[in-house]
N, C-alpha and C positions, 0 to 999 in steps of 0.2 A: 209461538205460544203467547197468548195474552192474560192474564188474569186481570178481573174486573174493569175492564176498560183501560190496563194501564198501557205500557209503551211494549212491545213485545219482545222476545230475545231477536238479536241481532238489529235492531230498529237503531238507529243513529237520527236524531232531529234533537232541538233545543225543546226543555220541556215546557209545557205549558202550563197556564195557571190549571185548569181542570186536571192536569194530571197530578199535581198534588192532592187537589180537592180529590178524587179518587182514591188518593191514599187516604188521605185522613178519617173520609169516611171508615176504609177500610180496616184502620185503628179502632176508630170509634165505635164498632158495629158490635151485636153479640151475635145477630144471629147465623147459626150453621155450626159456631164456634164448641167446643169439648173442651172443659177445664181438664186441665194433666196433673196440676200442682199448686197450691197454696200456701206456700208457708215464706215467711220471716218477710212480709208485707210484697213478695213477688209470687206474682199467679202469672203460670205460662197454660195459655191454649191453642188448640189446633184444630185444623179443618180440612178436607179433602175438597180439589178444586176440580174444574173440567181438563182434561187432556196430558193428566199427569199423576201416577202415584205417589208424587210424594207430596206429602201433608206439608200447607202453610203454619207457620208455629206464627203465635203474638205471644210477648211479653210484659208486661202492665207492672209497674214499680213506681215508684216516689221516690224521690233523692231528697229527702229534706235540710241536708247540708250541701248541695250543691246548687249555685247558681245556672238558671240555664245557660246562662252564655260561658262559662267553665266549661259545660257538657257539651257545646258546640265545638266551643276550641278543640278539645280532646278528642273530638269525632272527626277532626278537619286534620289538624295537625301532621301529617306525614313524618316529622322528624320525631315528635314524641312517641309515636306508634313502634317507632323501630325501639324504645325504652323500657314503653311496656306488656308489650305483646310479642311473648316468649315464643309463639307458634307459628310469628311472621317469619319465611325464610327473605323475600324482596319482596319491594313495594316501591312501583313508582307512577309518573303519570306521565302518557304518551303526547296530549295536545289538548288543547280545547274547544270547543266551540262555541264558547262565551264565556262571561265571567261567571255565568252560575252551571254551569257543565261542562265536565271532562271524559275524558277516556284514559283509563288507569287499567299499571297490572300489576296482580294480588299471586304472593304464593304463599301455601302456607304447610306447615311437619303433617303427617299422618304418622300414625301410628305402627309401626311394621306388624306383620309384613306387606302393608299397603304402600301404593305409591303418592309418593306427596301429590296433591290438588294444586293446581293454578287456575288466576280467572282473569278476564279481560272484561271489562264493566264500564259502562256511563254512567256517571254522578250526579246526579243533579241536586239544584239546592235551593231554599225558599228561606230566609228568615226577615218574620217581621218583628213589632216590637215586642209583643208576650208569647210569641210561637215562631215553632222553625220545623220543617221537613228535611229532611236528607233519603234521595231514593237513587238504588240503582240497579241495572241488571245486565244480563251480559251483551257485548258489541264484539264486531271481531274486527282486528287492528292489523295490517301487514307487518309493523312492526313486534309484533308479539308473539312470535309463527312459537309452536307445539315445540317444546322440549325434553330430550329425553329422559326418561324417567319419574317423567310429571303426566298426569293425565289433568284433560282440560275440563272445568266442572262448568255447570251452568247456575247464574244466581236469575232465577226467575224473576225473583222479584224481592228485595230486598232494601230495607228503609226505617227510620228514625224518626218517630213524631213526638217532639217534646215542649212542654206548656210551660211558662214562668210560675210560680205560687206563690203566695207571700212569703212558707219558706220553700226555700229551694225549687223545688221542678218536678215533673211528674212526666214519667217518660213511658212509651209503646212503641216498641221494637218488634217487625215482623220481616221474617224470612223466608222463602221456600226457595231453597238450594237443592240442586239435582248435581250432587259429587262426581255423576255418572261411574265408571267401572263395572265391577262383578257384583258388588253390593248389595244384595237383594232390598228390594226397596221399605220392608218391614223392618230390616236393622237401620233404615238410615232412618226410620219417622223415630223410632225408639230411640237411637243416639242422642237426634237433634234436639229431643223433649228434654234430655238429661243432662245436655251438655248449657240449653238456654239459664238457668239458673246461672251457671259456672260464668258465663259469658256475660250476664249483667252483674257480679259481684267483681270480677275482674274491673270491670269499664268504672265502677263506683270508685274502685281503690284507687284507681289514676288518677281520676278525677284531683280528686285528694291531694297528688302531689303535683298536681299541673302549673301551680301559679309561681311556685319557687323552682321548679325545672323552667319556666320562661324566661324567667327573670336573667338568665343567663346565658338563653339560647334564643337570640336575634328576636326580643320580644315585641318589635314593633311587627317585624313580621309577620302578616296576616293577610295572605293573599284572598282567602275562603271571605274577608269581609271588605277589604281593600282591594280588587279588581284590579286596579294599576298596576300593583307592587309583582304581577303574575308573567314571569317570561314564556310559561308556555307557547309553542309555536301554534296557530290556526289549525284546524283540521282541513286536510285534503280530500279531498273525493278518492282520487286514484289511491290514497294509504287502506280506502278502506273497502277495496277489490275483493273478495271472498269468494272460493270455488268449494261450496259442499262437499262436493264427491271426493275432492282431493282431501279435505278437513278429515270427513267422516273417513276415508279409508287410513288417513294417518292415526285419528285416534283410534279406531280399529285393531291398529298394528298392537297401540301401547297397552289398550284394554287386555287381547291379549296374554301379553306380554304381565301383565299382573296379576291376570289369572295361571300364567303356569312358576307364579312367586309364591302368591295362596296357596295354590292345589285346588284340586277339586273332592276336598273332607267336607260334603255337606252336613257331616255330624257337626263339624267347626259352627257353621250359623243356626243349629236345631233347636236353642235353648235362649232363651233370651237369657237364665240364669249365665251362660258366659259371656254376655257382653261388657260386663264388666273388666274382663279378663282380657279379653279383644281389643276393646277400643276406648 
């Protein structure tokens, strides 16, 4: 699956300048886009794409107390993410294939009685002097094989466009994640509209306490901008061997396997008024 020309899921290559420029556009665009929400200077919108239900969400904010390069560090940072981001269970990064992409794995809580989500993702990154990209979406990695009691999500497409301002920054965040499971895919577009607010007031707070949690925690450190400083090992060809049929019937198993943790009370997903309750 590709949206708007970008790298597709499971696609492993260094990214290119145009694949940014596809992103950025895709920040900067309105059209197709559906406003969800407006308030306290964050507007989240969404769009339905080709070859998949679930809705791409953007979110459009200004940090005007943050530097963008603050907002960089914070989105890079591996060790501060484990500080402030309550709903990471692990996070780490498998290799690279240059200094500006990697291959990383993401897990993170669900809610019960669902099962936690993991992801296996390439990173990619661009900063120049008054802008920076961060995109990524999912690869599959030998070393990351399906764990039980986690089902494995897909991040379609997934990415950070943030501009310098005189003050602060001004940031579009867009997502289309496929959590896969039982999910009917009308509760995941609904969630995700409601959780994106949560998810950029979160990222704002950190922001906030970034520069005095560095200052203490190996702050020359900075591999995301210092390439050298990065032990990552080189990506392999043979790590990144993948057998669909074997993938698909393992997640199968787990799918499943969290359908009979649910049950099958389709009065449970009948009401958006319990989503609240749910998830």
């Amino acid at each position: 699956m590709t949206i708007d020309g970008s790298m597709k899921v499971g696609e492993v290559r260094v990214a290119k300048a145009e694949d940014f420029e596809q992103f950025k556009r895709l920040a900067e665009s309105t059209e197709k886009w559906s406003l969800l929400y407006d308030k306290h200077g964050i507007k989240v919108f969404s769009k339905f794409t080709e070859g998949t239900s679930v809705k791409m969400m953007k979110v459009v904010t200004q940090f005007s107390d943050v530097p963008s390069m603050v907002l960089y560090d914070v989105l890079h940072d591996p060790e501060y993410r484990r500080h402030w981001d309550e709903n990471m269970i692990e996070s780490y990064e498998l290799c690279k294939l240059d200094g500006n992409n990697d291959i990383g794995y993401y897990s993170v809580k669900c809610p019960a009685p669902m099962k936690n989500r993991d992801f296996v993702t390439q990173r990619s990154w661009c900063c120049k002097p008054e802008e920076f990209l961060i995109i990524n979406h999912t690869v599959h990695h030998k070393a990351a094989q399906l764990k039980k009691g986690f089902v494995r999500g897909d991040s379609i497409l997934t990415g950070y466009y943030v501009k310098a301002r005189t003050n602060g920054c001004s940031l579009t965040y867009v997502a289309q994640v496929d959590p896969k499971g039982i999910l009917p895919k009308w509760v995941v577009n609904r969630v995700s509209s409601k959780i994106a607010p949560k998810v950029i007031h979160k990222l704002h707070k950190a922001t906030m306490g970034y520069k005095e949690w560095k200052e203490n925690h190996s702050p020359e450190y900075k591999p995301w901008l210092k390439p050298e400083q990065s032990t990552l090992p080189v990506i392999k060809k043979e790590d990144l061997e993948y057998t669909e049929l074997v993938f698909e019937s393992e997640q199968e198993q787990d799918t499943m396997q969290e359908q009979e943790d649910i049950g099958n009370d389709t009065e449970t997903y009948s009401s958006e008024d319990n989503l609240d309750d749910i998830l």
